[in-house]
N, C-alpha and C positions, 0 to 999 in steps of 0.2 A: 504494500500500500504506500502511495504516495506523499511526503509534504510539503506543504508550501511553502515556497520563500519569495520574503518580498526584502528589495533591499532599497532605504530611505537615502535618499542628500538631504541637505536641508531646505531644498528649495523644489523638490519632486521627489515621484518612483522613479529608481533609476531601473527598477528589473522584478515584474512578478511573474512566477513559473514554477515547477514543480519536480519534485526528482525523487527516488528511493533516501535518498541519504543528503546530507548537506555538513560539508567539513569546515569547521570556523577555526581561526586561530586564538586560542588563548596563552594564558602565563601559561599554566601547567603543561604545554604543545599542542597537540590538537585535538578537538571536541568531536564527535561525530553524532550530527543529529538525525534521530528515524522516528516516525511516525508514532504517535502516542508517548511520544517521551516524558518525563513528568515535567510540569512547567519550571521555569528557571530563567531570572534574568543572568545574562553573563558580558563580563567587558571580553574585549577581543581586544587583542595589539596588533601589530602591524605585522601582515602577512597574506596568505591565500586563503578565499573562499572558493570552494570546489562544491559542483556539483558533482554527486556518485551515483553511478548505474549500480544494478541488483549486484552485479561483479566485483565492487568496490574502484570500480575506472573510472576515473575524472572523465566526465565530456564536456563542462564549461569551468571556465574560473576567470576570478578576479582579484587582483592585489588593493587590499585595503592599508588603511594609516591608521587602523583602530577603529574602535566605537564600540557598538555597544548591541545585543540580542536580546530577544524576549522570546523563549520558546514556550510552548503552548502544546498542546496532545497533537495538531494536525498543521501546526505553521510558524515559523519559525522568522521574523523578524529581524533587521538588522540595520542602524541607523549610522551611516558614517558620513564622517564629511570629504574622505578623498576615496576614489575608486576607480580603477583602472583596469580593462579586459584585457587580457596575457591567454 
């Protein structure tokens, strides 16, 4: 089953779509978001947001400067002010 990610600037959406998995970068290395996860806000530092197929294979990503998640059971959130597709 699929979750949502939408990810904020502060002055639009810059990307709402949907994937099996969603990899954020925090302090502790990386977070791996799936579907019904329990909710959680989390900061992210500066790094790669990846979307993941059922396989664990990236098929999109983006380089962030940080910010900030709110995961949710079916969508997972993410508000940064720089963002960059790689």
């Amino acid at each position: 089953m699929a979750i949502g990610l939408k990810i904020y600037l502060p002055d639009r959406v810059f990307v709402q779509t949907k994937a099996d998995k969603v990899l954020l970068p925090v302090i502790e290395g990386n977070l791996t978001i799936i579907n019904e996860r329990a909710p959680r806000s989390q900061l992210l530092t500066e790094g790669v947001v990846a979307l993941l197929d059922e396989n664990n294979n990236a098929f999109k990503k983006w380089k962030i400067g940080g910010g900030v998640a709110e995961i949710a059971e079916d969508i997972c959130q993410i508000a940064v002010e720089q963002i960059e597709e790689i």
